[in-house]
C-alpha positions in Angstrom: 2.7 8.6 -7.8 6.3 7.5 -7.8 7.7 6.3 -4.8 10.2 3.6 -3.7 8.7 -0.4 -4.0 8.4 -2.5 -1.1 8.2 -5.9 -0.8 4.0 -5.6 -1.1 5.1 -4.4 -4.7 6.7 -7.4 -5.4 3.8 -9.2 -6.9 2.3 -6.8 -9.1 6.0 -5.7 -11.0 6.6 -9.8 -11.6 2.9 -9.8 -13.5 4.3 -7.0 -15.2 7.1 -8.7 -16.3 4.6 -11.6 -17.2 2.7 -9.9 -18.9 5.3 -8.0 -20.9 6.7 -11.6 -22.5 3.4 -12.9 -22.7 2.9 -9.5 -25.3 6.7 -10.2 -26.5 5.6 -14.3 -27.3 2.6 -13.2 -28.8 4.1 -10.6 -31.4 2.5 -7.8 -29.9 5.9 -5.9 -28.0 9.5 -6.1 -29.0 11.5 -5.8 -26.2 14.4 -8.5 -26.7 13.6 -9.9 -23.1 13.3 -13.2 -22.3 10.8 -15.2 -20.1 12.3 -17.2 -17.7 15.2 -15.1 -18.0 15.2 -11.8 -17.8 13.5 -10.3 -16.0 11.7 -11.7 -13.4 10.7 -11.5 -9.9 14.1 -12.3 -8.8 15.5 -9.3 -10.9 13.0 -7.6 -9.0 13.7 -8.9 -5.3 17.6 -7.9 -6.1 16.3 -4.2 -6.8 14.2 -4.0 -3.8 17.1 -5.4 -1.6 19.5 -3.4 -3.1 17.1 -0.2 -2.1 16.9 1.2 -5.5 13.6 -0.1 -7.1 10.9 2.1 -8.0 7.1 2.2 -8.8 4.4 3.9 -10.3 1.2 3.8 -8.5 -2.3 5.1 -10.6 -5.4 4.2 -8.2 -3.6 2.5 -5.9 -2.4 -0.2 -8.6 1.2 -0.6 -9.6 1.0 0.2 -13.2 5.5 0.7 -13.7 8.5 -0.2 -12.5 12.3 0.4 -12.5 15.3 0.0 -11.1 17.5 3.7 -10.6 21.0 3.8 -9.3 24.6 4.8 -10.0 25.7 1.6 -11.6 26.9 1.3 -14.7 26.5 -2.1 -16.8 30.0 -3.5 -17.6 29.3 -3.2 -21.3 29.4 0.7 -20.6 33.0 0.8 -20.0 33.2 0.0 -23.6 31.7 3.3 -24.7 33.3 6.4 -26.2 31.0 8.5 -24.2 30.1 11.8 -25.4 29.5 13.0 -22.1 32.5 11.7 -19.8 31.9 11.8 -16.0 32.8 10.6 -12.6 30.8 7.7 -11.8 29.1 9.8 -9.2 27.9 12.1 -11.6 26.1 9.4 -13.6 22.7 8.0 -12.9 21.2 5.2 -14.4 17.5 3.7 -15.4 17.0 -0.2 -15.7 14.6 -2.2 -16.4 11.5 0.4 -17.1 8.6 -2.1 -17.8 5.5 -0.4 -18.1 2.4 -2.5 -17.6 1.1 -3.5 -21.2 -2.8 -2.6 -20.1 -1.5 0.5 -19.6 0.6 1.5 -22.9 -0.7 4.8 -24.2 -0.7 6.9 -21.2 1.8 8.1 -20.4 3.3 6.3 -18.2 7.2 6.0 -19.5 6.9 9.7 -19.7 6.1 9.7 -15.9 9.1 7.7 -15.2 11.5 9.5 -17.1 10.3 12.9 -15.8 11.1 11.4 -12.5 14.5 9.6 -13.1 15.7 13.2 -14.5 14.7 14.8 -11.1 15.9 12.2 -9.2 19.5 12.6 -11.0 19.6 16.4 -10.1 18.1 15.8 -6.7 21.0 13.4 -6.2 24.2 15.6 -7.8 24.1 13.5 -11.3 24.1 15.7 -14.7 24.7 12.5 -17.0 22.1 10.2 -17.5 22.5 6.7 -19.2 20.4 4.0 -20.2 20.6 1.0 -22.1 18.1 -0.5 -24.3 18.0 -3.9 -26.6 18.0 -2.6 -30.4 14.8 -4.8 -31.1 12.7 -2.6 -28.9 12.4 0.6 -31.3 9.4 1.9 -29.1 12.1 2.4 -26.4 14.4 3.6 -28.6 12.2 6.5 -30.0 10.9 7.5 -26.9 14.4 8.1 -25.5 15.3 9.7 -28.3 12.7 12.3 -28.4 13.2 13.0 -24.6 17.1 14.0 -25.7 19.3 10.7 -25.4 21.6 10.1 -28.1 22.9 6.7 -29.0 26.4 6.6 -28.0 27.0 2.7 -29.5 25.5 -0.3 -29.9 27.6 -3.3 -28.5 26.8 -7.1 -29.3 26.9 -9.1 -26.1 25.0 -11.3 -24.1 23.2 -9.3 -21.2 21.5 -9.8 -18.0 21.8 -13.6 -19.7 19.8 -12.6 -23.1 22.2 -13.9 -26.1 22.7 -12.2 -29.1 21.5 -8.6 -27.9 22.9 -5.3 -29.5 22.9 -3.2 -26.6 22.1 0.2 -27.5 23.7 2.5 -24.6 22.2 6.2 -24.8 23.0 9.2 -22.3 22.1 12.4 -22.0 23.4 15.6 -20.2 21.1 17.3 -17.8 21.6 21.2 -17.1 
């Protein structure tokens, strides 16, 4: 089940997060996030405050986590996008961090399924997401669900140095 965080979720998304550069530190993910840095449970506590963080529940356990909205990264206004729109027509997915004990099922998939619903539910046919270029997993999966890489922009984001910010979109409809 998807369904809006609270601050009870709070907890369980920032051992995500651990746990996701613990697996980064120890060679086992490749994500281009930093510990200490981004993110963490105060990238989490914006989200929730802002009202647009979201989690996956399996069992009653928070297993994902992401933050959907209508803003678009600076760095995006620095893209020859193939599908132009109003920014009300745009939709955006950050930060999906899926719970390393759980890779393998599915999970992502779940989110995506819902950030595509959640566009069209909410008037938005152009989807966009960012992801560093270091993290091919992400890159493939968006890929395969239909996002084409618009351009990949060197920069320092969300206070990372040295990422190549790979900004996708794709069209719903």
């Amino acid at each position: 089940m998807i369904r809006k965080a609270t601050d009870r979720d709070i907890s369980a998304i920032a051992d995500i997060y651990a746990r996701i550069h613990k697996a980064e530190a120890a060679g086992r993910l490749s994500t281009g996030w930093l510990k200490d840095v981004y993110p963490t449970e105060a990238t989490a506590r914006a989200a929730l405050a802002a009202g647009d963080l979201f989690v996956l529940e399996d069992g009653g356990r928070v297993v994902a986590a992401a933050r959907i909205n209508r803003v678009q990264m600076p760095e995006y206004a620095l893209v020859d996008w193939k599908y132009p729109a109003r920014n009300d027509e745009v939709m955006v997915l950050h930060t999906l961090a899926v719970d390393p004990l759980c890779f393998g099922q599915g999970y992502a998939r779940q989110f995506l399924d819902f950030y595509e619903t959640f566009a069209l539910e909410n008037n938005c046919s152009v989807l966009r997401i960012d992801t560093n270029a270091k993290n091919t997993v992400a890159r493939k999966m968006y890929a395969r669900r239909g996002y084409l890489e618009s351009r990949v922009i060197p920069t320092v984001f969300n206070g990372i140095p040295d990422v190549m910010l790979v900004c996708m979109e794709k069209r719903l409809g």
